[in-house]
C-alpha positions, 0 to 999 in steps of 0.5 A: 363814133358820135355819140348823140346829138347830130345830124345823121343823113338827110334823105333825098326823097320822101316817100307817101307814108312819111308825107302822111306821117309829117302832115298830120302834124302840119296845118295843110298839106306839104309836098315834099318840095316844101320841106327838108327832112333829116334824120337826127339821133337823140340818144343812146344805151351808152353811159354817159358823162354823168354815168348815166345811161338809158335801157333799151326799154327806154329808147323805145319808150322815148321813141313814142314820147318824141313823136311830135314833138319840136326843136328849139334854138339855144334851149330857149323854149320860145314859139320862135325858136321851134324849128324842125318837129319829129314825126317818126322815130326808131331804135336802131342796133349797130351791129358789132358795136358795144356799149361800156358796160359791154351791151349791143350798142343801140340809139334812138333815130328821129326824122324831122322836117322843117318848111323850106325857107330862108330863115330855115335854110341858114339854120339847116345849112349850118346844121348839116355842115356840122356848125351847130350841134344839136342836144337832146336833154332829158332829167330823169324823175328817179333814179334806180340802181341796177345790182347783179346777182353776185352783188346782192348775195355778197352784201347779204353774206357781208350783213350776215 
């Protein structure tokens, strides 16, 4: 299975509380005509290839943290490379899927909209069919070690 990154389904109809959700973010009301809509998923619980991973805590903490917030083309943070923003995000758990390190398997879903038109086609199109892959990157402002019950009994009898 993917792991995060990619496209996840595109909806085929807004319902009236995300058309709420998506302008209170626009600068005039849209009609679902306007926009595409997708739904993205932007990380996981699973370690990663620096061995790194997120806390299901913190899924849902990033979750509220994303809202709001815009893509960008090639990690360029320029007006003109913002293209779709987020405007709802929810963890969600596979049933029956487990992380490496043997955990419910968990990843942080987001919808997104971007406004219909020909420079955003291109883009969504290229998207969708799986030509462009999309990254969620995050640095961590500290790093803590997580250490089992056994482990820290074992180092104070090694100290002893």
């Amino acid at each position: 299975m993917k792991g995060a990154g990619y496209i996840l389904r595109k909806k085929a109809s807004l319902t009236t509380e995300e058309l709420e959700q998506i302008n209170q973010y626009t600068r005039r009301p849209f009609q679902e005509g306007e926009l595409y809509t997708f739904s993205v998923v932007l990380c996981d619980n699973e370690v990663d290839r620096d061995g790194e991973r997120f806390t299901i805590e913190a899924l849902h903490r990033l979750g509220e943290l994303f809202l709001g917030k815009t893509g960008i083309f090639d990690h360029n943070p320029q007006v003109q490379n913002q293209a779709a923003r987020i405007y709802a995000c929810q963890v969600e758990q596979l049933p029956g899927r487990v992380t490496k390190t043997g955990e419910a398997y968990h990843r942080l879903v987001a919808r997104a909209y971007l406004p219909r038109s020909q420079k955003m086609r291109h883009s969504f199109w290229n998207w969708t069919a799986g030509l462009k892959k999309k990254s969620v990157s995050v640095v961590p402002l500290r790093r803590e070690a997580v250490l089992s019950v056994g482990q820290i009994a074992g180092r104070a009898a090694a100290t002893m």
